[in-house]
Every structure is written in structure tokens, then in C-alpha cells.
N, C-alpha and C positions, 0 to 999 in steps of 0.2 A: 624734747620739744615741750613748749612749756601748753599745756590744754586752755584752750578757750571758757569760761565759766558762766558766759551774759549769754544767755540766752537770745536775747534778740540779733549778737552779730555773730553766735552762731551759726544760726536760722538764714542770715541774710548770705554767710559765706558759703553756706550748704546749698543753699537754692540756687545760688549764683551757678556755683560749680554744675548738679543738675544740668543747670540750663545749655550749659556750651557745650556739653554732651545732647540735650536733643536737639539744640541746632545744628551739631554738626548732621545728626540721622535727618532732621528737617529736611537742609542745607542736599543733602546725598540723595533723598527719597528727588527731591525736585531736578536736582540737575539729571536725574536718569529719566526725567521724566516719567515716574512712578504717582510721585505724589502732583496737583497743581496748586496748590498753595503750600503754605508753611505757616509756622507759628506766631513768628512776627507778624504776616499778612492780614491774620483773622484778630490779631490782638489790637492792629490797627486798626482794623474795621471797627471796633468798639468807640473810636475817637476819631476816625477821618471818615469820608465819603469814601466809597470803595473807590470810584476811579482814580484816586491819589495813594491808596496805599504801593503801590508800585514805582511812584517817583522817588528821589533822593529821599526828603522832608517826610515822603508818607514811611520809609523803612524805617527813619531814626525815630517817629513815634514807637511802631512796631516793635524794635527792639526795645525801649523802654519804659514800653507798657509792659512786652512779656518777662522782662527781668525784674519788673515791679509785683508780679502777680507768681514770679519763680521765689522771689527774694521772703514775699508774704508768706507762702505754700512751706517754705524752707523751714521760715519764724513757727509755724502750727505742728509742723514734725517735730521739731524739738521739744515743744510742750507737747505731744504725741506719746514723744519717749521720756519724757518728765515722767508724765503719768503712769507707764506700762511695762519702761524699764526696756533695756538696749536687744534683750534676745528678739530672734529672730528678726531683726532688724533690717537684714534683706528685703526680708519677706512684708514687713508691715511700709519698707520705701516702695514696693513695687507696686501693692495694694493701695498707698496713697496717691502715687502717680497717675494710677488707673482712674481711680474716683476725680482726682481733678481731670482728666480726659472726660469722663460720664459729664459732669457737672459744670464743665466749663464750654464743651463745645457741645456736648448735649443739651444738658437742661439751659443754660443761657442761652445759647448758639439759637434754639429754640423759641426760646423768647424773645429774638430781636437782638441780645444785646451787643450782636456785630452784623456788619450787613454783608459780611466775607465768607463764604458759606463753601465748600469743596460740592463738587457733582460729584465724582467717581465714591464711589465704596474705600478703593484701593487707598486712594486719599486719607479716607478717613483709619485707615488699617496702619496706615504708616504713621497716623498721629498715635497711634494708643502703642504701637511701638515706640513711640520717641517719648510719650510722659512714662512708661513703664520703665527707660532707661532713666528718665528724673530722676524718679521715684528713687531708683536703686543704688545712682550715684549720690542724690543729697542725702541720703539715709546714711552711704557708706562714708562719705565728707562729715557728717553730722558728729556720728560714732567714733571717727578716727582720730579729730581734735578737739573733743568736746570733753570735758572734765567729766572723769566719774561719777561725779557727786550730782551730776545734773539728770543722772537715770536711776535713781532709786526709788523711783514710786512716789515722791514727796514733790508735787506741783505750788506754784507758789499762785493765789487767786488773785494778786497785787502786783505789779513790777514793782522789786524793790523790797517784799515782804519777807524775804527769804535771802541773808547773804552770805556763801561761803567764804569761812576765811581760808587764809594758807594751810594753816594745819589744823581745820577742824578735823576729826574723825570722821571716816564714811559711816554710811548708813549700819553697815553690815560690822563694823567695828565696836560703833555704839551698840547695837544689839548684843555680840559676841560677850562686851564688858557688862552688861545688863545682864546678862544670862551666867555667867561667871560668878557673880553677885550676888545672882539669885540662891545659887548651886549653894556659896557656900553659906548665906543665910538658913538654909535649909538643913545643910550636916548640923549646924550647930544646934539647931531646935533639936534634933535627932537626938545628937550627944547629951545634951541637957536634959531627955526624958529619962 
């Protein structure tokens, strides 16, 4: 399979993916009556009146506010793993699905920026399950067709700055030849003393 290299529709395939995995837990939490809202619902609150996020027109804001804000979330994990490199990469998807839980329905949710608010705890317990499966799915979508070369530590501060060709060498290759080079630069000073 041939690896994805752009960053950005990395990001936006990863988060997608993410996402239809927490709607489906959304999606379950609600019809058991567990959760009363869902994701779409409060993503639409951000853009509709509440009493319309429940008609037709109010869900298809909802879902494309929150695929908009999966697709965003997706794009920053990839520069995530730019920066930090792919290990543990479970574990840093799980940890950013949580922080977008804290930050998106905490700290905003807080401030007004939706008027779609859950009563129950319970509710709220089933959202930080459903961004933790994000988290772990776009990280794992991220990592599985994302080119190598796009996690070795080397962030580009430009789109654009930065472009792999076909057969550049990886990171860990150029080093390996740098280092090989160095070695024998070094016998030779050796021999010559």
C-alpha cells in the first residue's frame, strides 16, 4: 500500500476515521439510554439554537461541525507525531482524545461556546469514552498509512517547507551514513598518526 506523505489529508483521513468510531459509541451510549446527547448534538449547539439541533437540518449541521473539529484534531496529531515520533502512539492518541474531551466540552462547553450542555455525569462519562476511542483510532489510522518519514522528529514550521521525495533516505538512514563516515574519517586520522 502506497503511504500517505501530506500531512494535512493525513490528519483529515485519521480524524475522519476517529470520528465514526465515537459516533458509533455516541450513537450506542444514547440509544441505551445511557448517554442524552451526543456529539453531533453539542457540536451543533455551537451553530444552531438548541431547539433545532434535533431536527433533520439541526443533525447535518452537527455532523459537520463535528467531522470538522475530528478532521482539525486529526491535522494536529500528525504534527503531534511530526514532532515526537510514532512510539507509543496509542497512548499519546488516547491522551489527545482526552484533552480534546477536557478542552472542548469542558473549557468551551464552559464558556458558552454551545448552548447543548448533558445533565447526567453519566453523559458526560460516555463522552470521554468515545474521544479516548478517537484519540486511539486516529492515532492508529495516522501510524498505519502515514509514510515513515513524516515521524522522525523533523516538523516542518511552513506547509510546504519540507518535501519528501520517492527515495529520499529516512531520517535514521541519513544518520546511520553520517555516522559510518564519521567512523571512517576517524580510523584514518588514527592510521596517519
Amino acid at each position: 500500500m502506497k503511504k500517505i506523505k501530506d500531512r494535512m489529508i493525513l490528519g483529515v483521513i485519521g480524524g475522519v476515521a476517529g470520528n465514526i468510531f465515537k459516533l458509533v459509541i455516541d450513537g450506542y451510549f444514547k440509544k441505551k439510554k445511557i448517554a442524552e446527547i451526543d456529539g453531533p448534538e453539542r457540536a451543533a449547539g455551537m451553530l444552531v439554537p438548541p431547539h433545532t439541533v434535533t431536527t433533520k437540518e439541526g443533525r447535518i449541521v452537527g455532523y459537520l461541525a463535528d467531522g470538522a473539529v475530528a478532521s482539525l484534531l486529526g491535522v494536529s496529531l500528525v504534527y503531534l507525531f511530526s514532532l515526537t515520533g510514532k512510539n507509543r502512539g496509542v497512548l499519546k492518541g488516547a491522551a489527545t482524545g482526552q484533552a480534546m474531551w477536557t478542552f472542548i466540552y469542558g473549557v468551551l462547553g464552559t464558556m458558552g461556546a454551545t448552548k447543548v450542555t448533558p445533565v447526567s455525569p453519566k453523559t458526560v462519562l460516555t463522552e470521554y469514552l468515545a474521544h479516548t476511542a478517537y484519540g486511539i483510532v486516529t492515532a492508529s489510522t495516522i501510524l498505519a498509512i502515514g509514510d515513515e518519514r513524516l515521524f522522525n522528529g523533523n516538523i516542518p514550521l511552513f506547509p510546504g517547507t519540507v518535501k519528501i521525495k520517492q527515495n529520499e533516505p529516512t531520517h535514521n538512514e541519513t544518520n546511520l551514513a553520517q555516522d559510518q563516515q564519521l567512523i571512517k574519517s576517524s580510523i584514518h586520522k588514527v592510521k596517519g598518526i
